[in-house]
C-alpha positions as CSV (number, residue, x, y, z in Angstrom):
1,X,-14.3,12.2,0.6
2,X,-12.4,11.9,4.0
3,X,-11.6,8.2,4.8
4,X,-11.6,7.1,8.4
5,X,-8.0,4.9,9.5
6,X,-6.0,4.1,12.5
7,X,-2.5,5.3,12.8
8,X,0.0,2.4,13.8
9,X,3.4,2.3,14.7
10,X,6.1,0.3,13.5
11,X,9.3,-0.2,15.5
12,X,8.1,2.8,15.4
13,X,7.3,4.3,11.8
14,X,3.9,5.8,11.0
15,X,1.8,3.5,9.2
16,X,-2.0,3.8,8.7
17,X,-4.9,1.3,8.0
18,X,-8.0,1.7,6.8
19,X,-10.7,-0.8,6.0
20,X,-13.3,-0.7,3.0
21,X,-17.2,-1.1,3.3
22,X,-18.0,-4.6,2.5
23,X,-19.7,-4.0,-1.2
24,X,-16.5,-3.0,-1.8
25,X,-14.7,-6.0,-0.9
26,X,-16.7,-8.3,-2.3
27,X,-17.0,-6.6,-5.8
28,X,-13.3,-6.6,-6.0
29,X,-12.8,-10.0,-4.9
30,X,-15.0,-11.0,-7.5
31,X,-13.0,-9.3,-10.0
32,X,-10.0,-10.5,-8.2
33,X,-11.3,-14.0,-9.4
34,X,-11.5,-13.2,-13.0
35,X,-8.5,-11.9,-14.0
36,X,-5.8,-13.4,-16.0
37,X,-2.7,-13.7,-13.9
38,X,1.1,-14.2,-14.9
39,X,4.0,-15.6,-12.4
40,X,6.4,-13.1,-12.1
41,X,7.9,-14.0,-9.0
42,X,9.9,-17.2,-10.1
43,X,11.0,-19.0,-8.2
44,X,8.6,-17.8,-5.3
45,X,5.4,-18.0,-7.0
46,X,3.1,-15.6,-6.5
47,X,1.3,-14.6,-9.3
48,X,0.5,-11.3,-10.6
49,X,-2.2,-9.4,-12.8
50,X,-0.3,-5.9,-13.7
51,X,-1.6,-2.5,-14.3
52,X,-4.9,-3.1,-12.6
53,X,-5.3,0.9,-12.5
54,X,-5.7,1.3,-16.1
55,X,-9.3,-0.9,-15.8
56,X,-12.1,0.9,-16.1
57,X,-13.9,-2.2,-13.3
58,X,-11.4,-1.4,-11.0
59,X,-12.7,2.6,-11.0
60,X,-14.5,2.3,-7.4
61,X,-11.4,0.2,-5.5
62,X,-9.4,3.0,-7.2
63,X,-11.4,5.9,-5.8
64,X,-11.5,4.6,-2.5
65,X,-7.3,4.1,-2.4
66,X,-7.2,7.7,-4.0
67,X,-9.3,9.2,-0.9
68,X,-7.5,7.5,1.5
69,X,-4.0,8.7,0.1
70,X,-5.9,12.0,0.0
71,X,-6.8,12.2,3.8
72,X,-3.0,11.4,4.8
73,X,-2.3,14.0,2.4
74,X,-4.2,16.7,4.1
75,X,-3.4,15.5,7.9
76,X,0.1,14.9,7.2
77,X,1.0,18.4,5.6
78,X,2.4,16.9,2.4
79,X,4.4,19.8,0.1
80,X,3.0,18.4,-3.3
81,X,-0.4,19.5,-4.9
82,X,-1.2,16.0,-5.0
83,X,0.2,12.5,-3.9
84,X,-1.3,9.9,-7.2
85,X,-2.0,6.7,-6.9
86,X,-0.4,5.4,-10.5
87,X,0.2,2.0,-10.4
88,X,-2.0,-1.0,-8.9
89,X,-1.6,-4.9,-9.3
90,X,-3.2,-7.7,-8.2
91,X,-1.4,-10.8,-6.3
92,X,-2.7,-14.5,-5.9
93,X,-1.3,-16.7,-3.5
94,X,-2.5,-20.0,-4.1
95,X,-3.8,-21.7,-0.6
96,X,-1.2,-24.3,0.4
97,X,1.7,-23.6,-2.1
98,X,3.9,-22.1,-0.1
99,X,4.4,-19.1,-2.6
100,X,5.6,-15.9,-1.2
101,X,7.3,-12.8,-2.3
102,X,10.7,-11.9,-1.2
103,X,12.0,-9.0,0.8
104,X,12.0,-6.1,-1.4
105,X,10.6,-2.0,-1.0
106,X,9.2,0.0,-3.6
107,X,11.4,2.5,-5.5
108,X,9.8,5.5,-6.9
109,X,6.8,5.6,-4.6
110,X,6.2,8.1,-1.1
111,X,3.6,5.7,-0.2
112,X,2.6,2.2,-1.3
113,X,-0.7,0.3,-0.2
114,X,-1.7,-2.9,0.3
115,X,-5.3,-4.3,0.6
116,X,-6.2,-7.5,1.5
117,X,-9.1,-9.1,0.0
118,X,-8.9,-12.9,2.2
119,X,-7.4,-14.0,5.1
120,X,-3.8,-15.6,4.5
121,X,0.0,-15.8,4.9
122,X,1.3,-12.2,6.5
123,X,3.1,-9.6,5.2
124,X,6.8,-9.7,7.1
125,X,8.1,-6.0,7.7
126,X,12.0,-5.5,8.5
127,X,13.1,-2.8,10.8
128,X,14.9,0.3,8.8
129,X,16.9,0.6,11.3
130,X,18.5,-2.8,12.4
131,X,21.1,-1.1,14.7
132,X,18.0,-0.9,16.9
133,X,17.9,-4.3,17.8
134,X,21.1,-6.3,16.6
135,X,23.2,-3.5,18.1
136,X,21.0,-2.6,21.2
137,X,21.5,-3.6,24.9
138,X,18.2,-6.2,24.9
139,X,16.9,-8.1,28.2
140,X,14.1,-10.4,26.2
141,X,16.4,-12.9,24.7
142,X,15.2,-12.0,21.4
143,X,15.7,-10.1,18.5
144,X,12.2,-7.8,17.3
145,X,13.5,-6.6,13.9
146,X,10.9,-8.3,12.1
147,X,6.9,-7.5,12.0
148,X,4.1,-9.6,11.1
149,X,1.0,-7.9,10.1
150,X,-2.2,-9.1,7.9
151,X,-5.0,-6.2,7.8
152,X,-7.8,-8.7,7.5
153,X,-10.4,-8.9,4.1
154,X,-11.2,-5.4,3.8
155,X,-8.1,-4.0,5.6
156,X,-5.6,-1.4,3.5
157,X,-2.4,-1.0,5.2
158,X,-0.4,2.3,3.3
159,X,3.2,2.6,4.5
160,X,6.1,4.5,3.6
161,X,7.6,2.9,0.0
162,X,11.3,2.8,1.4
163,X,10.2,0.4,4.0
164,X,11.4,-3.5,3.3
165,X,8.8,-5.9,3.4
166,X,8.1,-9.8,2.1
167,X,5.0,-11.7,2.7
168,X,5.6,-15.4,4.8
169,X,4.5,-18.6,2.6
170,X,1.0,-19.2,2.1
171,X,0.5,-22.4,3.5
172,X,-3.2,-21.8,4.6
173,X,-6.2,-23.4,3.0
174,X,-7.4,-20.5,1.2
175,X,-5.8,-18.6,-1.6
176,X,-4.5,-15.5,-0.8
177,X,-5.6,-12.2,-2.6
178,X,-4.3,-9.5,-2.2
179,X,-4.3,-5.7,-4.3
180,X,-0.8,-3.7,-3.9
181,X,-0.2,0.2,-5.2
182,X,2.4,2.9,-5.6
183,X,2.5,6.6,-5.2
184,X,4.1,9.6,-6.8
185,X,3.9,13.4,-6.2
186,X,2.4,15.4,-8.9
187,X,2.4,18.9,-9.8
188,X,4.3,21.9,-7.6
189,X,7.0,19.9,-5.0
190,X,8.5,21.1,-2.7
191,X,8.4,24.9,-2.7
192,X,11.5,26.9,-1.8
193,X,12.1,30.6,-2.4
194,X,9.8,32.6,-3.2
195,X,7.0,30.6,-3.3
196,X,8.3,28.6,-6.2
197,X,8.6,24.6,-6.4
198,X,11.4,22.3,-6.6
199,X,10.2,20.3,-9.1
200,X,7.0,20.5,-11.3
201,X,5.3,16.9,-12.5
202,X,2.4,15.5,-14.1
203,X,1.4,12.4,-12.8
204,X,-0.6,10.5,-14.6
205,X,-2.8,8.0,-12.3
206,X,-5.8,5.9,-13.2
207,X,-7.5,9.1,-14.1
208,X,-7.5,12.9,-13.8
209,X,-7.9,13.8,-10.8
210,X,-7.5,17.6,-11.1
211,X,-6.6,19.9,-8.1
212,X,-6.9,18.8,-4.3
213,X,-9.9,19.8,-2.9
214,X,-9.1,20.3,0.7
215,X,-12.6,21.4,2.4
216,X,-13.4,17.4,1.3
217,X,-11.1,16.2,3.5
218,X,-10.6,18.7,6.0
219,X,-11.0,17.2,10.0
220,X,-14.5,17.5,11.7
């Protein structure tokens, strides 16, 4: 089913939000909750429950995340049968701590996601392209190569994977939760002569999802 979002631009490169009904949020969040987490992020703290996708609880938030990548899919002309959402995990921030994650991007994604479940530290994007700013004739006195955003609870921010991004330190007074995915093209890519593909994958994602239906998410 087609997903409503709001295109946004930073520095500029097209980014997209879209925001969850609130049964949606507040079922996860409770899951959120539950889960066992693991700190992977030494020494910045911010721990992590892995492989959220393979959860049979987490089929809804999954569904909704596979829609949304489906709409951009469809509006954006994308030369894949299908753009998968394959891998999901959960973060926890703890409120006050001061945990963070460093700057880093996501290899071997198109598009990564991330949904906010609470209000909290946000996440820090770094201009691509530096030269921009640090090698740019500027009047402001300041340098804009970094962007803070924080969709909100309920807010899903998807963004192209090669982008660098940390989140600031969570010194708020409320633990910070937060559910972050990857992306990878399956079946035909690419097609070149002839009609044929560059490349022919199976993906495997949280479930199949068989073939693209694109009436679903065609434009009103």
């Amino acid at each position: 089913m087609r997903q409503n979002y709001q295109p946004l631009n930073f520095f500029p490169i097209q980014c997209y939000e879209f925001r969850c009904d609130r049964f949606l949020l507040d079922s996860t969040l409770g899951l959120l909750l539950n889960l066992e987490y693991k700190s992977f992020n030494e020494p910045t703290g911010v721990l992590t429950s892995a492989d959220i996708q393979g959860r049979e609880i987490f089929s809804p938030l999954m569904s909704w995340f596979q829609e949304c990548v489906d709409t951009l899919h469809v509006d954006t002309g994308l030369n894949c049968d299908r753009l998968v959402v394959n891998k999901a995990w959960a973060n926890k921030s703890v409120a006050g701590s001061g945990h963070h994650h460093d700057a880093h991007r996501h290899p071997m994604s198109y598009y990564s996601g991330i949904f906010y479940l609470t209000q909290g530290a946000p996440t820090i994007f770094i201009d691509p392209l530096f030269q921009r700013e640090w090698g740019s004739f500027y009047l402001d006195g300041k340098v804009n190569s970094e962007l803070a955003y924080h969709g909100g609870a309920g807010g899903l921010l998807l963004f192209p994977s090669y982008m660098i991004h940390a989140s600031a330190p969570n010194t708020e007074d409320v633990d910070r939760y937060s559910v972050a995915f990857n992306t990878f093209p399956s079946g035909d890519i690419n097609l070149g002569g002839h009609g044929l593909p560059m490349a022919r994958v199976k993906t495997e994602g949280w479930k199949d999802l068989g073939p693209l239906s694109l009436d679903e998410y065609a434009r009103d």
